[in-house]
C-alpha positions as CSV (number, residue, x, y, z in Angstrom):
1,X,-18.8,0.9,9.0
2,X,-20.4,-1.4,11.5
3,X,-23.8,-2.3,10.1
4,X,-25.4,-2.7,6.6
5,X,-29.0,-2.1,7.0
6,X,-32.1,-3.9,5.3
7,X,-32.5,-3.2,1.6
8,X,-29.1,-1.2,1.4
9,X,-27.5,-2.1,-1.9
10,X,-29.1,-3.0,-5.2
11,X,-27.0,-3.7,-8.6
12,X,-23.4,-4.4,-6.8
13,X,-21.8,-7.6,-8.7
14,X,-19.2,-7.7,-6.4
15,X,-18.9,-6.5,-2.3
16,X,-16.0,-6.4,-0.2
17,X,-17.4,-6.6,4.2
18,X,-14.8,-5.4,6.4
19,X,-14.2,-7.2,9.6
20,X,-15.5,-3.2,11.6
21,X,-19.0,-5.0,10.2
22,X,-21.0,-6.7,13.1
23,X,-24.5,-7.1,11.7
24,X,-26.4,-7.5,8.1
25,X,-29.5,-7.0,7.7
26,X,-32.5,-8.1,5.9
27,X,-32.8,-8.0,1.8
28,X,-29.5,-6.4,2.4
29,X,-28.2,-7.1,-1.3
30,X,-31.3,-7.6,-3.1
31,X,-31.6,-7.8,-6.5
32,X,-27.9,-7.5,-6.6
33,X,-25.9,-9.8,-9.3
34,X,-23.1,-10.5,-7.1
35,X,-20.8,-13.0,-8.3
36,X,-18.1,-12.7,-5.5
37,X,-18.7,-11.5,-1.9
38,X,-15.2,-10.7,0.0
39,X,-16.0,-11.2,4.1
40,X,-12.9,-10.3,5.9
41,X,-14.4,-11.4,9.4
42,X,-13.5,-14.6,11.3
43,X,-16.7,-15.7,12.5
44,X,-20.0,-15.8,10.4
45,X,-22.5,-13.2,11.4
46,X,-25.7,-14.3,11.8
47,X,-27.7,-13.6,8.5
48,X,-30.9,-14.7,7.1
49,X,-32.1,-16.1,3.7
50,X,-32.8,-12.7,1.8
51,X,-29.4,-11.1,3.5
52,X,-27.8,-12.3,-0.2
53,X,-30.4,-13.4,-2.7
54,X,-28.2,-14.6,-5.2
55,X,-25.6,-16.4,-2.9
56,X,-25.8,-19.6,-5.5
57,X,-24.2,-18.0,-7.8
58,X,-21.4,-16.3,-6.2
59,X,-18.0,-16.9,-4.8
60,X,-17.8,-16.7,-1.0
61,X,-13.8,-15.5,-0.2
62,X,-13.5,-16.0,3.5
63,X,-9.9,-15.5,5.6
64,X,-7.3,-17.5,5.7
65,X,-8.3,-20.5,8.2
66,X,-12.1,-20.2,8.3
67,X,-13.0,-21.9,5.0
68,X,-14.6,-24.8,7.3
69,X,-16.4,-22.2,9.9
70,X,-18.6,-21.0,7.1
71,X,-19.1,-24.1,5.7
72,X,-21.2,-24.9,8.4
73,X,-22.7,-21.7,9.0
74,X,-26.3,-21.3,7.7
75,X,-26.8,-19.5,4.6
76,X,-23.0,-18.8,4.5
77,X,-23.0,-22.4,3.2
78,X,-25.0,-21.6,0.1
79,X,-22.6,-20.0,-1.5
80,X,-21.6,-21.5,-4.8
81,X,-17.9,-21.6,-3.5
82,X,-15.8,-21.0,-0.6
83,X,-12.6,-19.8,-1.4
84,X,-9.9,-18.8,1.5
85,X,-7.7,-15.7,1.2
86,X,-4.1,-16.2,1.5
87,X,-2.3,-15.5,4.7
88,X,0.3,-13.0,2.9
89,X,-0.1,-10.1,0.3
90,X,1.7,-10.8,-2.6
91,X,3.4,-7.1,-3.6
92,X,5.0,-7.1,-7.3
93,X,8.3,-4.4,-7.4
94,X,9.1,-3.2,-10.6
95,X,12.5,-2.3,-12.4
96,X,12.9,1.0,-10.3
97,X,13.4,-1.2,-7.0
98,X,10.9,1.3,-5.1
99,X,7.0,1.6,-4.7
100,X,4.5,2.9,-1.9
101,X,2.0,0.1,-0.5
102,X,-1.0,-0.3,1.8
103,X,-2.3,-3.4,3.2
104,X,-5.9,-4.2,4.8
105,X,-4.0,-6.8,6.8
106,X,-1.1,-6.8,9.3
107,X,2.4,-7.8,7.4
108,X,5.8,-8.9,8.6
109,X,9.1,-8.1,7.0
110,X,11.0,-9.9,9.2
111,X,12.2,-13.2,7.0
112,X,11.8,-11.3,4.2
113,X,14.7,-11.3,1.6
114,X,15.3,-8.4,-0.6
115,X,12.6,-6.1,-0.1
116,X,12.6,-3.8,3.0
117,X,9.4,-1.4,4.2
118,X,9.8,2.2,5.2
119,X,7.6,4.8,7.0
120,X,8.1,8.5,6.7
121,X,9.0,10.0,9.9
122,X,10.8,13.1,9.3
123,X,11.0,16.1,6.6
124,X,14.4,18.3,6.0
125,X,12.9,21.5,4.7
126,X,16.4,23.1,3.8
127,X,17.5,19.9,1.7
128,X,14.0,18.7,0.6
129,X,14.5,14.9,2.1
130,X,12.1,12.7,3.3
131,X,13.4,10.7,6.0
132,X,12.1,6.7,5.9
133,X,12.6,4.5,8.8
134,X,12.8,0.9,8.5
135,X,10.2,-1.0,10.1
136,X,9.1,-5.1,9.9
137,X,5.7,-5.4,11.6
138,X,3.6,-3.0,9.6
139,X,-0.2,-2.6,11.3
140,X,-3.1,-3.0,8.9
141,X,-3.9,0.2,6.9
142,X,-0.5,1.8,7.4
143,X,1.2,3.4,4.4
144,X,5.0,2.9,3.4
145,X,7.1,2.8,0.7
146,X,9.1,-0.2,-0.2
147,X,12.9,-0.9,-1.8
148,X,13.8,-3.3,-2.7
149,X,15.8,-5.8,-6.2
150,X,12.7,-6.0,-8.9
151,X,10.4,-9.6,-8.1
152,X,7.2,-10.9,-6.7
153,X,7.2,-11.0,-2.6
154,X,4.8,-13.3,-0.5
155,X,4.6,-11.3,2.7
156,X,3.2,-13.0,5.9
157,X,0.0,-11.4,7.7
158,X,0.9,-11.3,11.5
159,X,-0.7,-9.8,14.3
160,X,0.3,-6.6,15.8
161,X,-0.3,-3.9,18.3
162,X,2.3,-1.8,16.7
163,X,1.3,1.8,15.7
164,X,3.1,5.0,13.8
165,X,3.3,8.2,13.3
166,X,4.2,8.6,9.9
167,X,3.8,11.4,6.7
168,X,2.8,8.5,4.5
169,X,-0.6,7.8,3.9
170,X,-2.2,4.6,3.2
171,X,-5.4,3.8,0.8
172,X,-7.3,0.4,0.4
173,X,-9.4,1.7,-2.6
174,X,-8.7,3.9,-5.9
175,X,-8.9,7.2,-4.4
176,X,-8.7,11.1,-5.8
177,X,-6.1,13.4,-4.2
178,X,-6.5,17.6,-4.6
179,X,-3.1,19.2,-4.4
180,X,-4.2,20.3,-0.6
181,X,-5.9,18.6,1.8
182,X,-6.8,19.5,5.6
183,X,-3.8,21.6,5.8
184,X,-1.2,19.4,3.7
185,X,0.0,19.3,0.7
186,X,0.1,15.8,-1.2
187,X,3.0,14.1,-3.2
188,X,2.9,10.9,-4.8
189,X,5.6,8.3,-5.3
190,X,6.4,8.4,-9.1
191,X,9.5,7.8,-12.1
192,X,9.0,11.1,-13.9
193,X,11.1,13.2,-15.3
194,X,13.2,14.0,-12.5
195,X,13.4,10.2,-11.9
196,X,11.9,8.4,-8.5
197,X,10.9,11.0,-6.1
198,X,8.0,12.0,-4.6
199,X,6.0,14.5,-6.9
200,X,3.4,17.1,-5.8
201,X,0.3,16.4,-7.0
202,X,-1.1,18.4,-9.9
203,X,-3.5,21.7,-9.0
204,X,-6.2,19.9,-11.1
205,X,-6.0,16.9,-8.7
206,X,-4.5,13.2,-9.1
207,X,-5.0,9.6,-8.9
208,X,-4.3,7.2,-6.9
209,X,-4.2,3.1,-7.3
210,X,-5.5,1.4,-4.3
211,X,-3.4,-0.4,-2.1
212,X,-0.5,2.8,-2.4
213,X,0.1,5.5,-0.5
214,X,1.0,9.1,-0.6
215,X,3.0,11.9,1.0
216,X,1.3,14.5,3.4
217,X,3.5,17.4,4.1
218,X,2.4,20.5,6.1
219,X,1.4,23.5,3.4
220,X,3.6,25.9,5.1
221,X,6.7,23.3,4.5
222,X,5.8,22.5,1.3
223,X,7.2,24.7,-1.2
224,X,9.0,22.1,-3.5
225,X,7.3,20.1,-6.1
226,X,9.6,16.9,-6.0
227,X,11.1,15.8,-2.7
228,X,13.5,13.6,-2.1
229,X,14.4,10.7,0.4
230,X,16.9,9.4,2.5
231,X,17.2,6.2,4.2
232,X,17.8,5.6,7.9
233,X,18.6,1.8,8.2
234,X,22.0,2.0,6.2
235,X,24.4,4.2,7.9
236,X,26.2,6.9,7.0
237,X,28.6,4.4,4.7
238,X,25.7,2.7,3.0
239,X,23.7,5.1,1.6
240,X,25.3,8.9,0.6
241,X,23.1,12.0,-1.2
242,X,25.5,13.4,-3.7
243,X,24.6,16.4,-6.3
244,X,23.2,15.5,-9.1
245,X,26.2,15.5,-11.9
246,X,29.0,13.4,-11.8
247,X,32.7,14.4,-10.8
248,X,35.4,12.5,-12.6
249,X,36.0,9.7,-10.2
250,X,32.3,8.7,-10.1
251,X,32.7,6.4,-13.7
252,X,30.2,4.1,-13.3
253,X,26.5,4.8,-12.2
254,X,24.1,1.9,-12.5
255,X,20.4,1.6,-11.3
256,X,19.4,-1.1,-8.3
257,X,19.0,-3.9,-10.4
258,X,22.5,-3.5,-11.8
259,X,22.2,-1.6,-15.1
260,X,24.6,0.9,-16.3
261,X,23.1,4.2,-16.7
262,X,24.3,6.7,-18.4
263,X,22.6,10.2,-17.5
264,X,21.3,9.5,-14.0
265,X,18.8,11.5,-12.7
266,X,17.3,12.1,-9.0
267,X,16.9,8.9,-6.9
268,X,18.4,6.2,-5.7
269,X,21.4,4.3,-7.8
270,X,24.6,2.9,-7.7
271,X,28.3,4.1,-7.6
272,X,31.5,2.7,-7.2
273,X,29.8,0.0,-5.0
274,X,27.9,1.9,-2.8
275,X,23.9,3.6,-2.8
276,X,23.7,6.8,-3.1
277,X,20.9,9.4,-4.0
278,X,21.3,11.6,-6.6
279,X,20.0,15.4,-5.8
């Protein structure tokens, strides 16, 4: 999107602008009850009085920095409040160590402690792996898939040129995935039955939370319903894939954040010191 025209909306309580936007036009929110208005542009476009009839009322959240720039920018300024965005996302990992993520802004893993971030970059179609490369600067709008000990992470917006090719597939907004799409097939990050793998979506279609991501493989490589995943960043003496069942010497299994478990299941856990993934 790069323009919102005169008179475009009516009804919307709440509006996210992305920064692709260059011009707003006339009466372009009329009659709309907003209460917040997200602009995720650096410098105020020009706008007139009707562009946001009931600005008074509603909470202007501007990026990280610019809090004073709109302040003094006409009709900008009207706004009941002007709220700046943080300058990091702030991603919540639950007790299964792993999740998928997706970012409108640029993020760097560099400093950050116990939590790394993965693209898909390669598919075994014999053993069913995904392979996930470690990366740190991760451009805006990239899907990946994060491990990492259970916690809250700040993560710092930086800015890149960095781009990749990757299976994973990012999504800023609540979005509906069919089984098949465009000539994949789509699998979504999940702790089912099977435990953490990737899981094809259902023929009746699937949801997906926004900021996540999912898992495009081609349809004529995609026979399996789960797939698994390996890690490239920890070597061949960090990180083993071992049958799922355990052989007498492996005596103690326990998930990333420490717990014993006693019938593992696919995914990633830990034995006798070391990760493995359980196939």
């Amino acid at each position: 999107m790069t323009s919102i025209g005169d008179y475009a909306f009516d009804g919307l309580t709440s509006v996210t602008i992305p920064n692709s936007v260059i011009s707003i036009g006339d009466y372009a929110f009329l009659a709309c009850p907003l209460t917040s208005v997200t602009v995720d542009i650096e410098t105020p476009l020009s706008i007139s009085s009707s562009t946001f009839s009931n600005r008074a009322n509603a909470t202007l959240y501007v990026p990280y920095g610019r809090k004073s720039t709109y302040e003094a920018a006409d009709y900008w300024k009207e706004f009941k409040e002007i709220v700046e965005m943080p300058n990091y996302d702030q991603i919540k990992i639950g007790s299964t160590g792993m999740a998928t993520y997706c970012s409108m802004k640029a993020m760097d893993f560099t400093g950050v402690k116990g939590l790394k971030a993965y693209i898909a970059t390669g598919y075994d179609y014999d053993s069913g792996n995904i392979l996930l490369t470690r990366i740190y600067k991760v451009p805006a709008g990239t899907g990946i898939m994060l491990m990492g000990t259970a916690g809250t992470y700040e993560i710092p917006h930086v800015e890149t040129n960095y781009t990749y090719a990757s299976m994973l597939k990012g999504v800023t907004t609540s979005t509906h995935l069919d089984q098949a799409s465009d000539g994949y097939t789509n699998y979504i990050l999940m702790n089912g039955a099977d435990g953490v793998l990737f899981y094809k979506v259902s023929a009746s279609g699937g949801s997906l939370a926004a900021n996540r991501a999912y898992l495009q493989i081609p349809i004529r490589d995609a026979e399996a319903n789960t797939l698994n995943f390996v890690f490239d960043d920890e070597g061949t003496t960090g990180i083993q894939r071992l049958k799922n069942g355990m052989t007498e010497e492996l005596k103690s299994v326990y998930d990333l954040n420490g717990r014993r478990v006693e019938n593992p299941k696919k995914g990633v856990h830990i034995v006798n010191g070391k990760k493995v993934i359980l196939k």
